[in-house]
N, CA and C atoms of all chains as a GROMACS GRO file, in nm:
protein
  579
    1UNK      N    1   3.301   5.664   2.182
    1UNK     CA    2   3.401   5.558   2.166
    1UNK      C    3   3.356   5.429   2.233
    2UNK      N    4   3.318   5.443   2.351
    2UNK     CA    5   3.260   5.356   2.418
    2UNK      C    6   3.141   5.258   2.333
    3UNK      N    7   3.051   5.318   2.294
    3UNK     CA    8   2.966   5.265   2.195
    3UNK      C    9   2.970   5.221   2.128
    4UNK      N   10   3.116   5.249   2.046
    4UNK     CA   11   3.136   5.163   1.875
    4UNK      C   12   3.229   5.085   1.962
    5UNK      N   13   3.281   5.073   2.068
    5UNK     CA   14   3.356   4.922   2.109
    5UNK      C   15   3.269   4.846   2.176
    6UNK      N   16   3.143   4.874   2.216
    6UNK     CA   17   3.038   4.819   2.216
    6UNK      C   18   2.944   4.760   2.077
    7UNK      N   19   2.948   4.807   2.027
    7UNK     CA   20   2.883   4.766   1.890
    7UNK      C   21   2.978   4.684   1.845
    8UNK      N   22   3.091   4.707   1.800
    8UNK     CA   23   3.183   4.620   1.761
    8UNK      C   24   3.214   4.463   1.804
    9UNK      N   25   3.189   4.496   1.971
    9UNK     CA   26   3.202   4.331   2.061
    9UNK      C   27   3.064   4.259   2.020
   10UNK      N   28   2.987   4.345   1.991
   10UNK     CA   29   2.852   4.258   1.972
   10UNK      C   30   2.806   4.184   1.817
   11UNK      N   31   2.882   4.279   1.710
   11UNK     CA   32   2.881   4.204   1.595
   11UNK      C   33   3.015   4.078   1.598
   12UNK      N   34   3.073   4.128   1.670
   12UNK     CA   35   3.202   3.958   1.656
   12UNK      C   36   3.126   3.839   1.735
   13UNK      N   37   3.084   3.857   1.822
   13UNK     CA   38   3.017   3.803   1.913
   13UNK      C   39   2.862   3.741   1.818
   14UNK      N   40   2.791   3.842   1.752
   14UNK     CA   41   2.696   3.760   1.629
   14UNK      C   42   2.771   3.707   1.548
   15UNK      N   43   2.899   3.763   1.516
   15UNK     CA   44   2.921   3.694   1.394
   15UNK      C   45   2.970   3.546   1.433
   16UNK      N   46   3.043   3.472   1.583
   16UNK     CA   47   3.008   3.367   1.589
   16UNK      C   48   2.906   3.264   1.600
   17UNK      N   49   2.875   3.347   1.675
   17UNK     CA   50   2.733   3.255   1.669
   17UNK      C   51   2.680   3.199   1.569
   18UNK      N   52   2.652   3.357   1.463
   18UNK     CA   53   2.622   3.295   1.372
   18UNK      C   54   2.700   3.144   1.286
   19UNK      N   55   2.815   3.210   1.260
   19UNK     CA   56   2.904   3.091   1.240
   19UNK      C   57   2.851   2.940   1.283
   20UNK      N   58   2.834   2.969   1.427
   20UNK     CA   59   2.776   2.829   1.538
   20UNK      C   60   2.657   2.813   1.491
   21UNK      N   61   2.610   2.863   1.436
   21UNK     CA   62   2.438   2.824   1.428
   21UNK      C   63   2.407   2.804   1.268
   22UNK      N   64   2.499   2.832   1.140
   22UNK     CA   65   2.492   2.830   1.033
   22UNK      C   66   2.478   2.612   0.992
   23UNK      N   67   2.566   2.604   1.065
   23UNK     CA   68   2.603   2.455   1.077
   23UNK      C   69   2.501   2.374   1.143
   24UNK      N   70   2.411   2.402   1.243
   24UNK     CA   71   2.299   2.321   1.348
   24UNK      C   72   2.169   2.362   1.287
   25UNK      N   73   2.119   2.491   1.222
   25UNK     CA   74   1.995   2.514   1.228
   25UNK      C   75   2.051   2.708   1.116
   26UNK      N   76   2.034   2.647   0.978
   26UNK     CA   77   2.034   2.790   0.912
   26UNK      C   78   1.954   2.861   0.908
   27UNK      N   79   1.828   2.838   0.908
   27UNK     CA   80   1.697   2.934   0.932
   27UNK      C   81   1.752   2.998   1.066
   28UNK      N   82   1.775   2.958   1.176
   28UNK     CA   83   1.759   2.984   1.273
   28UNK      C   84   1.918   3.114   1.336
   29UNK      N   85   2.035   3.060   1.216
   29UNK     CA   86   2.098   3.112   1.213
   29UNK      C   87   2.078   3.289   1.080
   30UNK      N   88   1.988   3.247   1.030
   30UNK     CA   89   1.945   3.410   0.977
   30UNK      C   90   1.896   3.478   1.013
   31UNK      N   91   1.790   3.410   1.148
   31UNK     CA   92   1.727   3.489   1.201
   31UNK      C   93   1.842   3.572   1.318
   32UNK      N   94   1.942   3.516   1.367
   32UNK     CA   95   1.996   3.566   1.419
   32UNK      C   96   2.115   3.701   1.355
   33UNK      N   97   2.086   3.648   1.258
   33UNK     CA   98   2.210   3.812   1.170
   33UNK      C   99   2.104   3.887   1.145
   34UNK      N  100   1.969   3.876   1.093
   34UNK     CA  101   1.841   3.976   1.124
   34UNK      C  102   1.890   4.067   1.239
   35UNK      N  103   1.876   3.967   1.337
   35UNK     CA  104   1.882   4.026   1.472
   35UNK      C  105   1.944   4.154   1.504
   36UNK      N  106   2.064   4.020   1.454
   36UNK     CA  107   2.193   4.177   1.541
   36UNK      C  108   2.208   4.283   1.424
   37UNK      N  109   2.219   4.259   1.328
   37UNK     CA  110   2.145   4.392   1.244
   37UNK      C  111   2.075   4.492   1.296
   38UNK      N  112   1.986   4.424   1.310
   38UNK     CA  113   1.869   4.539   1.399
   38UNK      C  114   1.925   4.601   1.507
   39UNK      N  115   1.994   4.517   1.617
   39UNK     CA  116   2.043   4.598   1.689
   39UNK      C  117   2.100   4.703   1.698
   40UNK      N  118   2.205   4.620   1.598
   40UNK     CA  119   2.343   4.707   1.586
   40UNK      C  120   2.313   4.879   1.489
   41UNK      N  121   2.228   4.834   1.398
   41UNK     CA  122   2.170   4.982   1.344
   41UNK      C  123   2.112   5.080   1.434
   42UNK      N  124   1.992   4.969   1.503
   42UNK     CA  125   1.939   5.081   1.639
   42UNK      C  126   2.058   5.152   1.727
   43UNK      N  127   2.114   5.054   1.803
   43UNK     CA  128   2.196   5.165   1.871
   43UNK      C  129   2.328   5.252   1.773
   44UNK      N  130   2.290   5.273   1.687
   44UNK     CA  131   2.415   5.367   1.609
   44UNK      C  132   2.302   5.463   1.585
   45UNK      N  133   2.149   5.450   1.552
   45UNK     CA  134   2.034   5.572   1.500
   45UNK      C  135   2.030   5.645   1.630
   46UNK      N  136   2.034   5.556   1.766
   46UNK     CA  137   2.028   5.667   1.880
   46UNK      C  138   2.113   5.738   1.911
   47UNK      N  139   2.261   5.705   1.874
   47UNK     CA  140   2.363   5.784   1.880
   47UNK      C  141   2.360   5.869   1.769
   48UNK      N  142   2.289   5.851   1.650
   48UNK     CA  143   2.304   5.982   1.574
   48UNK      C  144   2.176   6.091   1.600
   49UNK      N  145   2.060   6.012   1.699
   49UNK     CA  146   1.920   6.071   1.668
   49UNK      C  147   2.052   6.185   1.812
   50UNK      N  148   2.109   6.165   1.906
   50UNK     CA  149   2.176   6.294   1.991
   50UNK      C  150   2.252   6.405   1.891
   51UNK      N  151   2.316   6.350   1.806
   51UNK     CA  152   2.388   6.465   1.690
   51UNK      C  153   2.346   6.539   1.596
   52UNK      N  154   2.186   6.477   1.574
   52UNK     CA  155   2.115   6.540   1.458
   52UNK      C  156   2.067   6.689   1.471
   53UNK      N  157   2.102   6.699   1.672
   53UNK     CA  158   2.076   6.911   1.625
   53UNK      C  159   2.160   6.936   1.586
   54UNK      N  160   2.301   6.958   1.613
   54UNK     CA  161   2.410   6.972   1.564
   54UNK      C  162   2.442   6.947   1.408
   55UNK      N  163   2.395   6.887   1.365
   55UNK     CA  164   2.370   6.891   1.220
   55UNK      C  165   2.285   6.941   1.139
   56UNK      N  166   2.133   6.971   1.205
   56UNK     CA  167   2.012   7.062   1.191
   56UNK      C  168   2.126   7.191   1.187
   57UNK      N  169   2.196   7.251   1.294
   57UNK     CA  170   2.264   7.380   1.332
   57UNK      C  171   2.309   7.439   1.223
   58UNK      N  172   2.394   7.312   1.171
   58UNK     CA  173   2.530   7.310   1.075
   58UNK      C  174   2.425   7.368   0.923
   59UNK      N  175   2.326   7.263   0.891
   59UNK     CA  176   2.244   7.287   0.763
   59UNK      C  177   2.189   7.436   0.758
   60UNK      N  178   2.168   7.497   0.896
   60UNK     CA  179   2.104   7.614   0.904
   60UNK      C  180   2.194   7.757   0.844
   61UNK      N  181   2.351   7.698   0.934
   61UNK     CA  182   2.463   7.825   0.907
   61UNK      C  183   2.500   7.847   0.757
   62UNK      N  184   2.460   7.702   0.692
   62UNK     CA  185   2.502   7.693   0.569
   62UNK      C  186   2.420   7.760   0.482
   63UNK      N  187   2.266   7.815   0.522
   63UNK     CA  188   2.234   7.893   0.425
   63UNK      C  189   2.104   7.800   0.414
   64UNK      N  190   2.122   7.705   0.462
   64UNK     CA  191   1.979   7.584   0.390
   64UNK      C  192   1.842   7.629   0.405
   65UNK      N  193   1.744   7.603   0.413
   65UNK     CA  194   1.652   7.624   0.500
   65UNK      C  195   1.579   7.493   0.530
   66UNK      N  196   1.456   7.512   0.622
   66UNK     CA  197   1.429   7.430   0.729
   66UNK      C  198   1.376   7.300   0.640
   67UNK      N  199   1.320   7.328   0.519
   67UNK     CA  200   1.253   7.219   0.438
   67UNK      C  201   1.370   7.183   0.365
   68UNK      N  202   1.465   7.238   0.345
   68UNK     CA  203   1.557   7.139   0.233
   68UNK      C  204   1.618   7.056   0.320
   69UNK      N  205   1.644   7.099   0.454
   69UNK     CA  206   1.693   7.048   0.607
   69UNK      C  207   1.646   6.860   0.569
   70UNK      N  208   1.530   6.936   0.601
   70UNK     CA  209   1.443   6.777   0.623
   70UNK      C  210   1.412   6.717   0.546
   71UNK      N  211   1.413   6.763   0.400
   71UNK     CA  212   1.455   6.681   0.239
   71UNK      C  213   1.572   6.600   0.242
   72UNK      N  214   1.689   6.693   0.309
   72UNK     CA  215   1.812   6.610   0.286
   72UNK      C  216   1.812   6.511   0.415
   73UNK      N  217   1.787   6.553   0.558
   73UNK     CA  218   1.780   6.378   0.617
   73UNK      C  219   1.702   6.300   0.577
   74UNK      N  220   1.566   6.317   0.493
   74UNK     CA  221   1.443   6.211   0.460
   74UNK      C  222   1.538   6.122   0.350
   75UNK      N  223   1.666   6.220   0.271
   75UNK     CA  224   1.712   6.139   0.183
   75UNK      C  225   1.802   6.054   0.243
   76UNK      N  226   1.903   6.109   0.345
   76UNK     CA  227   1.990   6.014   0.383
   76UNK      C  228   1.942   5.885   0.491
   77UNK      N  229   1.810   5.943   0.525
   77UNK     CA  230   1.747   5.795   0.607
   77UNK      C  231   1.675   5.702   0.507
   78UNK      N  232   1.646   5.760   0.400
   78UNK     CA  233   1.589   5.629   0.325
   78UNK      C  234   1.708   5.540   0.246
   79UNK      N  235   1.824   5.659   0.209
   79UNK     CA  236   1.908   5.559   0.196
   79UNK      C  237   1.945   5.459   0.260
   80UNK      N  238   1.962   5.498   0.448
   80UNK     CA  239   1.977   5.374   0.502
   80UNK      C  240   1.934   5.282   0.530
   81UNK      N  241   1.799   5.321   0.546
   81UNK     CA  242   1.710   5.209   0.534
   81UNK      C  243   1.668   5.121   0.425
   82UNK      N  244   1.703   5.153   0.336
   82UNK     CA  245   1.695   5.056   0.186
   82UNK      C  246   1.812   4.957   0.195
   83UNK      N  247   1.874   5.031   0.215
   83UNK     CA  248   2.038   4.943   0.232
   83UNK      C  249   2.032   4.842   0.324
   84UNK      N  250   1.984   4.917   0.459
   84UNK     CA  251   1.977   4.765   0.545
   84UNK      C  252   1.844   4.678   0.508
   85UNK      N  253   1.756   4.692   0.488
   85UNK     CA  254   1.670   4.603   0.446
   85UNK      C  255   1.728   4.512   0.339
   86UNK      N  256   1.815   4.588   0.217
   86UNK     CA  257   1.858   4.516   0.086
   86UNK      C  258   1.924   4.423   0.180
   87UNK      N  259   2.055   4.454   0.286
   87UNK     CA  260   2.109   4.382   0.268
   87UNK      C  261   2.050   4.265   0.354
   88UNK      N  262   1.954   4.252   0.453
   88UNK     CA  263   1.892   4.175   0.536
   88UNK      C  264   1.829   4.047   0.391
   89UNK      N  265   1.801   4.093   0.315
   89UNK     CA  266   1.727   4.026   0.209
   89UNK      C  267   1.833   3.962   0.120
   90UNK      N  268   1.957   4.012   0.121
   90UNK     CA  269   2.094   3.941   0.051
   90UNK      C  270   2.159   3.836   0.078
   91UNK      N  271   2.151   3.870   0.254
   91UNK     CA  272   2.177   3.773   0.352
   91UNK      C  273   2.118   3.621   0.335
   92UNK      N  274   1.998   3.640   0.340
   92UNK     CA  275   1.891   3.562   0.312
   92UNK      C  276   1.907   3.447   0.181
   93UNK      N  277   1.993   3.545   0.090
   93UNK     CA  278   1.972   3.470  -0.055
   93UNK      C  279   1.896   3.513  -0.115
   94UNK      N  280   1.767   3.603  -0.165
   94UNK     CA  281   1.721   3.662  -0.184
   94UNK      C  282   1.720   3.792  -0.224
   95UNK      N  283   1.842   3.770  -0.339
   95UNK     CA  284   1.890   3.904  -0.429
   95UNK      C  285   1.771   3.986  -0.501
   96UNK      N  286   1.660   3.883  -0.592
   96UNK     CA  287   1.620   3.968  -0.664
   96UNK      C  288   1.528   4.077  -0.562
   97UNK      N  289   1.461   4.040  -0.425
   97UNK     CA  290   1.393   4.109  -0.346
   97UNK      C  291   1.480   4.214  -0.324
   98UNK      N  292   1.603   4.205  -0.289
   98UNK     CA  293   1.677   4.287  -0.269
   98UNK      C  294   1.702   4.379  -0.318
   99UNK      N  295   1.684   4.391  -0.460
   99UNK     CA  296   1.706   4.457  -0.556
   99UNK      C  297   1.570   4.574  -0.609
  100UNK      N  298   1.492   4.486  -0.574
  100UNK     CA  299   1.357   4.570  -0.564
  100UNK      C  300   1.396   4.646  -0.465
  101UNK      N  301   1.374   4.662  -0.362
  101UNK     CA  302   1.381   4.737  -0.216
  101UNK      C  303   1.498   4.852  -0.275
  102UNK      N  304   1.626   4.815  -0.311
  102UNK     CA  305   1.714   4.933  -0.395
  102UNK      C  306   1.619   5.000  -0.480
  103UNK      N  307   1.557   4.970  -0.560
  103UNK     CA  308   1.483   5.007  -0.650
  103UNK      C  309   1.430   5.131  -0.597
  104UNK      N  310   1.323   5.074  -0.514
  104UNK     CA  311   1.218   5.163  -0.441
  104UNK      C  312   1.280   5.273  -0.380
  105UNK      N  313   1.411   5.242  -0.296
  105UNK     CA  314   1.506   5.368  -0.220
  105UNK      C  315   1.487   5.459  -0.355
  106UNK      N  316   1.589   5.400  -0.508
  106UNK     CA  317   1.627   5.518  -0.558
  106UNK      C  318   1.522   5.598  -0.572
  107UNK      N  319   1.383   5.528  -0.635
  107UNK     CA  320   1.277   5.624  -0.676
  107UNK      C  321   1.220   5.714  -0.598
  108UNK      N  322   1.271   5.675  -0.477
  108UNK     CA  323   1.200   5.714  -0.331
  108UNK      C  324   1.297   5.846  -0.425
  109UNK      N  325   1.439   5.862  -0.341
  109UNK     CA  326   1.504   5.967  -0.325
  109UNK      C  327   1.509   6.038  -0.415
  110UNK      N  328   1.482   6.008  -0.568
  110UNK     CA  329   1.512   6.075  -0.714
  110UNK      C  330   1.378   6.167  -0.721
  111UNK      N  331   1.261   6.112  -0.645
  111UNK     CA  332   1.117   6.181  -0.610
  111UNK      C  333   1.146   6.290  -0.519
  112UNK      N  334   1.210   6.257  -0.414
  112UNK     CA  335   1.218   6.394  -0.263
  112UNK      C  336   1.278   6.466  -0.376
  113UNK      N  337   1.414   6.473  -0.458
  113UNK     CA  338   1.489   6.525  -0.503
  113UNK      C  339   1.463   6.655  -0.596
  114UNK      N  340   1.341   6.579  -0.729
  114UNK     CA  341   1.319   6.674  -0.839
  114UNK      C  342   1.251   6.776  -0.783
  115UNK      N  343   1.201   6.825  -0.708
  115UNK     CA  344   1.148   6.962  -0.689
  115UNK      C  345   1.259   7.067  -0.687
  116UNK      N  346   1.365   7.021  -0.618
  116UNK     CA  347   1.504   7.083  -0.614
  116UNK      C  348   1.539   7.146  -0.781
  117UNK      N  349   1.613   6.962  -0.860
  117UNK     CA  350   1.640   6.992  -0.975
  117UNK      C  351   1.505   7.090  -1.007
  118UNK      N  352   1.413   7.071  -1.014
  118UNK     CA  353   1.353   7.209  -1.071
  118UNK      C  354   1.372   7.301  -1.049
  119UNK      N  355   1.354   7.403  -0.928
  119UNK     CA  356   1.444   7.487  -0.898
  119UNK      C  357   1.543   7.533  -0.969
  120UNK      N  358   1.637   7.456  -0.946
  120UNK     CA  359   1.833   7.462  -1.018
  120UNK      C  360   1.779   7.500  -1.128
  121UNK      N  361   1.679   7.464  -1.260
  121UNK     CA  362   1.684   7.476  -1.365
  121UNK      C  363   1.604   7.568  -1.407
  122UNK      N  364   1.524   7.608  -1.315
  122UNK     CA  365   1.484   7.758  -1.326
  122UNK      C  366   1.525   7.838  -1.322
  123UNK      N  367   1.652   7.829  -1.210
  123UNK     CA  368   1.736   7.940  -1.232
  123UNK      C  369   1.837   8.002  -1.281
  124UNK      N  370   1.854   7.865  -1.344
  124UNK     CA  371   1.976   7.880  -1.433
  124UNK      C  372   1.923   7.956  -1.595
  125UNK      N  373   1.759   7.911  -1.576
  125UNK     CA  374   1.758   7.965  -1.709
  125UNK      C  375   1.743   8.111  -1.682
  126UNK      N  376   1.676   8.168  -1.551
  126UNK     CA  377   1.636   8.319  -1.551
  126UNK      C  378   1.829   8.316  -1.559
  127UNK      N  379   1.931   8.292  -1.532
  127UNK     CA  380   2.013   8.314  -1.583
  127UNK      C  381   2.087   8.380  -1.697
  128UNK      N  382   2.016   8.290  -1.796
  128UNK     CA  383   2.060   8.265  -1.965
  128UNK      C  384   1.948   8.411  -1.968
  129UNK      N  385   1.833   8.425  -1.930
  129UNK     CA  386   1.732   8.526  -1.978
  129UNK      C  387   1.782   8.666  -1.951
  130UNK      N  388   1.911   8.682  -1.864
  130UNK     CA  389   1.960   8.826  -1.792
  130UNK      C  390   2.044   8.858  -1.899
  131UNK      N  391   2.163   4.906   2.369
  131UNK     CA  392   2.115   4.812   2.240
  131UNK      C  393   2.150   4.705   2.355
  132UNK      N  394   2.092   4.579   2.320
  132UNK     CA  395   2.005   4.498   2.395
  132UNK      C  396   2.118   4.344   2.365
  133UNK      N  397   2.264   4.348   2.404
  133UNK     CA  398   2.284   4.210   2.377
  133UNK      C  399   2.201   4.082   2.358
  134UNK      N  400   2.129   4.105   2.480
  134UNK     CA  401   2.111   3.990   2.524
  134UNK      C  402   1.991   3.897   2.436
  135UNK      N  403   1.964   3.978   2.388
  135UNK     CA  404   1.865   3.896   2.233
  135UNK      C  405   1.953   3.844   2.143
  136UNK      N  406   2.041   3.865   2.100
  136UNK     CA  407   2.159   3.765   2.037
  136UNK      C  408   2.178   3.649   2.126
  137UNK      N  409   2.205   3.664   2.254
  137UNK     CA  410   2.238   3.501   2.291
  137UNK      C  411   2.093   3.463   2.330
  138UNK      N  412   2.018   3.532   2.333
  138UNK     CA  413   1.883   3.467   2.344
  138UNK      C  414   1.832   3.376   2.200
  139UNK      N  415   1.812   3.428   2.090
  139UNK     CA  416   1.828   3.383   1.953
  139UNK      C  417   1.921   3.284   1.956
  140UNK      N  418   2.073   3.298   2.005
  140UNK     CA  419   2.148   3.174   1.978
  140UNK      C  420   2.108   3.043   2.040
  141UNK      N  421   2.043   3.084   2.207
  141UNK     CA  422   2.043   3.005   2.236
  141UNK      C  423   1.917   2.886   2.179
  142UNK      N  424   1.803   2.977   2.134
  142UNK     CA  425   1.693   2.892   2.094
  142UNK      C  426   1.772   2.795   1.989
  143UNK      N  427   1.842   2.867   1.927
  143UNK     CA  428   1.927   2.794   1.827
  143UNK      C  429   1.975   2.678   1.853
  144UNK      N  430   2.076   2.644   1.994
  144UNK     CA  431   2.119   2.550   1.964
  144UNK      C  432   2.044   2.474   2.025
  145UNK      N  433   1.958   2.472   2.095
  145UNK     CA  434   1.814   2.407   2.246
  145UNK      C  435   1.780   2.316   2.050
  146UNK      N  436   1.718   2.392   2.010
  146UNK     CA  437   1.669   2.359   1.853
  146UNK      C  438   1.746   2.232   1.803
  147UNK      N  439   1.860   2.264   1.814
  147UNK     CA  440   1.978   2.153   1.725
  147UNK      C  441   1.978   2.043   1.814
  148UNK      N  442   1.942   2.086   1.942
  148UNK     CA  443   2.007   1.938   1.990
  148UNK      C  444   1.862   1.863   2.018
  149UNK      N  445   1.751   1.940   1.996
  149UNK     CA  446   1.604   1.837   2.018
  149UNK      C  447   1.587   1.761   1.921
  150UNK      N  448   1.625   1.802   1.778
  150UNK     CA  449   1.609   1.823   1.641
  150UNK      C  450   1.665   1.616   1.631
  151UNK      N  451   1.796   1.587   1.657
  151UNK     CA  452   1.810   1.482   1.623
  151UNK      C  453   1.815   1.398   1.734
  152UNK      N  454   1.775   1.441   1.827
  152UNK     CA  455   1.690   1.320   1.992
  152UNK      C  456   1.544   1.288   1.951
  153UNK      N  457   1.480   1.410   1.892
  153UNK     CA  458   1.369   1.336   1.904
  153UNK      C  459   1.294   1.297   1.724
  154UNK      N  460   1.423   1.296   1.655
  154UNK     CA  461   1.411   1.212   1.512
  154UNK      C  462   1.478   1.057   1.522
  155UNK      N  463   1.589   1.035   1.610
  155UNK     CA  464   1.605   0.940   1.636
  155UNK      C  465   1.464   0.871   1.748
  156UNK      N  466   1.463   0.958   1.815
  156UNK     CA  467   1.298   0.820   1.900
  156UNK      C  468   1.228   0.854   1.813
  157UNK      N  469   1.171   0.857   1.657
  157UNK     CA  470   1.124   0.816   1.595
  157UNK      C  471   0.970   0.885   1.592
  158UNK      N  472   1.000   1.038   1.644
  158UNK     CA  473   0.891   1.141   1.688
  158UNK      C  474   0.981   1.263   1.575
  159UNK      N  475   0.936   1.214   1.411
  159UNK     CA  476   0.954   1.309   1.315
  159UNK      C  477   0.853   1.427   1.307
  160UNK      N  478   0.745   1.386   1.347
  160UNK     CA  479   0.663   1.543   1.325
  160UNK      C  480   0.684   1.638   1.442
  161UNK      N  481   0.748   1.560   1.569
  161UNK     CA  482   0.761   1.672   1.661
  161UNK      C  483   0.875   1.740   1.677
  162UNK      N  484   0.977   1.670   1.574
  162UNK     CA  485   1.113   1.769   1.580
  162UNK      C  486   1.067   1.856   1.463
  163UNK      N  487   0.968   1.843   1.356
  163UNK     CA  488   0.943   1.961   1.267
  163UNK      C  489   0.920   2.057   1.339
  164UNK      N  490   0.769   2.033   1.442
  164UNK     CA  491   0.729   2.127   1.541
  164UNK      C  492   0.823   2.225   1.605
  165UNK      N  493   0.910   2.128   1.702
  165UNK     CA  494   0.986   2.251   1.736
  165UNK      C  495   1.098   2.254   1.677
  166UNK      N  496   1.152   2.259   1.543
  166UNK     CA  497   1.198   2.360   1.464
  166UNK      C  498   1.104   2.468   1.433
  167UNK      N  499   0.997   2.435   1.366
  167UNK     CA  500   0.945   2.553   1.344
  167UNK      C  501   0.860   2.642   1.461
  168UNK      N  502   0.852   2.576   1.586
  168UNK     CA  503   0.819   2.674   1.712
  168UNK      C  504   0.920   2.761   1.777
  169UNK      N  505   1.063   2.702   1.765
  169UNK     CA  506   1.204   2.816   1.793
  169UNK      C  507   1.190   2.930   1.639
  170UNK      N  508   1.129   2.895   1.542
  170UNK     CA  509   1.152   2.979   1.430
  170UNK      C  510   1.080   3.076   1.486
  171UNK      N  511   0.942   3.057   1.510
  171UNK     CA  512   0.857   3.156   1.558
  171UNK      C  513   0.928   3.254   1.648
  172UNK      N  514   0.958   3.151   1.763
  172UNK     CA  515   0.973   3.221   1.881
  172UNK      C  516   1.079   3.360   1.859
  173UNK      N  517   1.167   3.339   1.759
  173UNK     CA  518   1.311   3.383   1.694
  173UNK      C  519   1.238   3.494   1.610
  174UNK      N  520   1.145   3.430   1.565
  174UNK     CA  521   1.099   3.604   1.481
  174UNK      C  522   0.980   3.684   1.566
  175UNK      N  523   0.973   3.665   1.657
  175UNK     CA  524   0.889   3.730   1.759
  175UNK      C  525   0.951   3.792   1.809
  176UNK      N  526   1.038   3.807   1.857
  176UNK     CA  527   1.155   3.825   1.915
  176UNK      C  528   1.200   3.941   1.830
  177UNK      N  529   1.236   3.926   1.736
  177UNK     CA  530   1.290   4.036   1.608
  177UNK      C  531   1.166   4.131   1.540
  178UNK      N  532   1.059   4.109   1.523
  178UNK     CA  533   0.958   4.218   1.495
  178UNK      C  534   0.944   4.283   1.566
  179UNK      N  535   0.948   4.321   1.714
  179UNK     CA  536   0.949   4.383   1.822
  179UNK      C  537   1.075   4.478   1.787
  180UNK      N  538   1.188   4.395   1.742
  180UNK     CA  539   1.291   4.505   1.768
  180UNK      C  540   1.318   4.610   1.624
  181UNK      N  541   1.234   4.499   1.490
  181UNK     CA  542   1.243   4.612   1.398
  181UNK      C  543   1.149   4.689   1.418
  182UNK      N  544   1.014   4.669   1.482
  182UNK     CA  545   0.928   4.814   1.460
  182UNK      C  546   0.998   4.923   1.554
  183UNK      N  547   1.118   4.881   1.654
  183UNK     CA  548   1.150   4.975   1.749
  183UNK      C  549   1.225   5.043   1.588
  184UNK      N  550   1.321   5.013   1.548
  184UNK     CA  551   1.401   5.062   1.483
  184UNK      C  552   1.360   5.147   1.378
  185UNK      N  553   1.251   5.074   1.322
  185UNK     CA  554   1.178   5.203   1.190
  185UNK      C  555   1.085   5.281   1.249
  186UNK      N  556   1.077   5.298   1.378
  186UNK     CA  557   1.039   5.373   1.463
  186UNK      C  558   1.145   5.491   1.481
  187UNK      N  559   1.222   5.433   1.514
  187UNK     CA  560   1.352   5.530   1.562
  187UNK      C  561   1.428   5.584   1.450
  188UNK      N  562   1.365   5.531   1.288
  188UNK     CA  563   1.433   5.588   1.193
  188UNK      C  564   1.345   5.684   1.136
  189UNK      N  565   1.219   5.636   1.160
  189UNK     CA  566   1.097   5.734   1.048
  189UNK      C  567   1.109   5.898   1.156
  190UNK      N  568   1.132   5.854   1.330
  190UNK     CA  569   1.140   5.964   1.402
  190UNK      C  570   1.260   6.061   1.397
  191UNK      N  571   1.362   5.974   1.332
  191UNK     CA  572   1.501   6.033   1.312
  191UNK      C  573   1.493   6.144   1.195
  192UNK      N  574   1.467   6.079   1.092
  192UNK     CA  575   1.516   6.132   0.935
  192UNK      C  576   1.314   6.171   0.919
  193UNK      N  577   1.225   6.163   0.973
  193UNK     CA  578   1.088   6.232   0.947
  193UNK      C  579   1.024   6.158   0.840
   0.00000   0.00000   0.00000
């Protein structure tokens, strides 16, 4: 709790600034929402990099195993990281870059993914074959 | 997480704004380009440091 009212004081706190600095110097004011971006993502990844055994635990009870484990965070970290990059690049004005970088996430994740769908569809057919 | 690079960034910011039209009025235009674009630097020096921490801390997170 402490942390996200910490994180929280620090994006109101960028977000004036920024405000203050959009008006004197805009380059200088993007570099500063860069900034606290960065921050503000970092300290939320270290608070999740403490929960991620606990979620390793959880994937385990569920039946997963250790490689689909680490398929499915490789997917949910590239999602986030596409996202914040997109949106660092949106910020900017710089949609169509932005849009690339989405791009690249999906193909990224639709790639970790199909070995799976293969799977699924193997077995569905030894299915149909019983 | 590291406030203090936000008001560090802000502050280059406004140091920036207020050299910016002192020293275009004394009639020293290439040196207010300069340091605009030497707080730019300084501002993204500042921030590459903290994204390689972060895709550091993400490639170590999610593998």
């Amino acid at each position: 709790m402490e942390q996200l009212i910490r994180i929280s004081a620090a994006g109101v706190a960028a977000a004036i600034l920024i405000m203050l600095l959009r008006g004197l110097k805009s380059e200088l004011a993007a570099a500063l929402t860069v900034c606290a971006s960065v921050l503000m993502l970092g300290a939320v990844a270290a608070t999740v990099a403490d929960a991620s055994g606990a979620v390793a635990d959880l994937f385990s009870k569920a039946g997963l195993g250790s490689e689909q484990t680490a398929g499915l965070l490789k997917i949910i970290g590239a999602a986030y990281t596409a996202e914040f990059a997109s949106s660092i690049c949106r910020d900017m004005g710089e949609t169509s870059v932005a849009s690339k970088i989405e791009l690249a996430g999906r193909i990224y994740i639709v790639l970790t993914a199909v070995p799976w769908a293969v799977t699924l569809v193997s077995a569905v057919k030894e299915l149909g074959m019983q | 997480m590291n406030i203090d690079l936000i008001f560090k960034i802000a502050g280059i910011g406004i140091i920036v704004a207020v050299l910016n039209p002192i020293l275009t009025k004394a009639g020293r235009d290439e040196q207010a380009t300069l340091v605009t674009v030497a707080g730019l630097i300084i501002a993204m020096l500042v921030i590459a440091g903290e994204i390689r921490d972060l895709f550091g801390t993400l490639r170590s997170l999610f593998g």
